[in-house]
Backbone bond lengths (Angstrom), bond angles and torsions (degrees), N, CA, C in turn:
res aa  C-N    CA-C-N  psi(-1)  N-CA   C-N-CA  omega(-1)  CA-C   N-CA-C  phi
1 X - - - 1.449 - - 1.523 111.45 -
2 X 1.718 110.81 -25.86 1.783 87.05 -169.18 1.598 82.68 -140.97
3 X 0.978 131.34 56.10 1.449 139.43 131.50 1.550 141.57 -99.40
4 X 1.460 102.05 72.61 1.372 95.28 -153.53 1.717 101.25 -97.02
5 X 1.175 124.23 39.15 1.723 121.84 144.38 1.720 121.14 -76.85
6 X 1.772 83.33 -15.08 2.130 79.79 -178.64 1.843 92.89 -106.89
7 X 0.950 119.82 93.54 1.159 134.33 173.03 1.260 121.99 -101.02
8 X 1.798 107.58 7.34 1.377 108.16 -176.40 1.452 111.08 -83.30
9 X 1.341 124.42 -16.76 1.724 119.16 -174.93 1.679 84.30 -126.80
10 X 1.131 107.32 172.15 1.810 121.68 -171.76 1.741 88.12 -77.21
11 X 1.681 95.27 149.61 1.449 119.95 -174.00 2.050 113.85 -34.40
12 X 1.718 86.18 -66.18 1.679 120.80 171.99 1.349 104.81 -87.37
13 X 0.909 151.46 89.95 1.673 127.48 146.96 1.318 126.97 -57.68
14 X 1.289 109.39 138.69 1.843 98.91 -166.26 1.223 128.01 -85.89
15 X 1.079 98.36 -1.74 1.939 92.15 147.66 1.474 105.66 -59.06
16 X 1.059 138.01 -87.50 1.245 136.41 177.40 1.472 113.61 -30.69
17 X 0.724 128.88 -26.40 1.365 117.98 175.88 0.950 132.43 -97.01
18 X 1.782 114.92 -17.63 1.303 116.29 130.97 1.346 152.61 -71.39
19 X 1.455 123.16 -21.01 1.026 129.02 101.22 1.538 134.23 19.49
20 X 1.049 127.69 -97.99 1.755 136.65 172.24 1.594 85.99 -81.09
21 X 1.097 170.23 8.14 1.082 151.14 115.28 1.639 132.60 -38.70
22 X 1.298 88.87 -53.64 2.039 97.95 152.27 1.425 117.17 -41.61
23 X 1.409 115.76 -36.16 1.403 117.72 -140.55 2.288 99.20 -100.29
24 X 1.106 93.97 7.65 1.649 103.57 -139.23 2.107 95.04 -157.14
25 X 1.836 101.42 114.41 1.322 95.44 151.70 1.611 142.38 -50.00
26 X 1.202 102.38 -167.56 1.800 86.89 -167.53 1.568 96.21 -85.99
27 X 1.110 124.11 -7.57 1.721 121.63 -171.01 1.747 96.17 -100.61
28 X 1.389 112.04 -21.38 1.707 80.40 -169.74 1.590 102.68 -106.14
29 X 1.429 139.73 46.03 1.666 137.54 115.06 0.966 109.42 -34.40
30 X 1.813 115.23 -77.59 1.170 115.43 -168.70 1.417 130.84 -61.22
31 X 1.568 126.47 -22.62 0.761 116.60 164.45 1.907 133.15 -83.46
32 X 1.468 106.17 -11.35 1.170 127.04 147.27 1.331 115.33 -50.28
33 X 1.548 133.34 -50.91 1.455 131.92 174.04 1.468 118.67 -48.59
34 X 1.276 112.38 -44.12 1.683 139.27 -148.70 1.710 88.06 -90.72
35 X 1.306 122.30 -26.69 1.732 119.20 -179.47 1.686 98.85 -87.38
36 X 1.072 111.86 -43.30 1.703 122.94 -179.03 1.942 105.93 -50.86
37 X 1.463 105.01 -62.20 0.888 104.23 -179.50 1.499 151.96 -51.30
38 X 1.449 104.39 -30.15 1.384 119.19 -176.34 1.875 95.70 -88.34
39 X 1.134 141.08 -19.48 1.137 165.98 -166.76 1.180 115.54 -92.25
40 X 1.496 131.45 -35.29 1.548 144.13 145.24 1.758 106.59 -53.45
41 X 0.923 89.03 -48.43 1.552 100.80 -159.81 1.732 105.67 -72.55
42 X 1.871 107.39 -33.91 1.652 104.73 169.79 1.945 106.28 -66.80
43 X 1.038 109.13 -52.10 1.773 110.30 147.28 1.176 107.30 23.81
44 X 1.921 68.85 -108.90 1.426 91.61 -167.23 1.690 122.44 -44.89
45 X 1.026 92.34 -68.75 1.879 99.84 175.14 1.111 114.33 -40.57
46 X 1.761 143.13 -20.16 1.459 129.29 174.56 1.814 96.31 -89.38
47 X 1.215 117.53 -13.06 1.522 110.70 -178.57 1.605 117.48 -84.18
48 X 1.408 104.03 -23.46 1.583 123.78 -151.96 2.037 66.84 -95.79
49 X 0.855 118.11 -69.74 1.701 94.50 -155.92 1.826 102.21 -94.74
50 X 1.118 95.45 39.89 2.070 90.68 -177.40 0.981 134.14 50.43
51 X 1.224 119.08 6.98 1.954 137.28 172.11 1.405 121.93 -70.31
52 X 1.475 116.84 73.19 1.277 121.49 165.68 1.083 124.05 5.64
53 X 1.281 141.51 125.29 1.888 110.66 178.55 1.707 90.31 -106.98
54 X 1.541 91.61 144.04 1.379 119.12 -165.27 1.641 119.85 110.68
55 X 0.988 90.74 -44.03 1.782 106.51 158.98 1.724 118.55 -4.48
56 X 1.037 127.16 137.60 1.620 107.75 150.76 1.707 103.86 -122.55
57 X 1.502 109.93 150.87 0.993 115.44 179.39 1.742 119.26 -91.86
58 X 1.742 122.40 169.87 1.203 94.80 -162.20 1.646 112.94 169.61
């Protein structure tokens, strides 16, 4: 879902997504997405300025 340098096959493929779809009501994808997301995004921001994550600042 949040690797988008491999852009050569689709993000999810739906095997997989059916797959963890088995595994999971119809509400908790989305809420699986919504944990992923904010979590890409701490990521990104320790990569974008070189801040180890775990780090303390100081």
């Amino acid at each position: 879902m949040t690797r988008l340098p491999d852009r050569s096959e689709e993000p999810v493929p739906d095997a997989l997504w059916d797959e963890v779809a088995g595994h999971l009501d119809e509400r908790e994808p989305s809420g699986l997405m919504l944990v992923i997301a904010p979590t890409n995004l701490c990521n990104r921001v320790t990569t974008t300025i070189q801040e180890p994550a775990g780090t303390t600042w100081g």
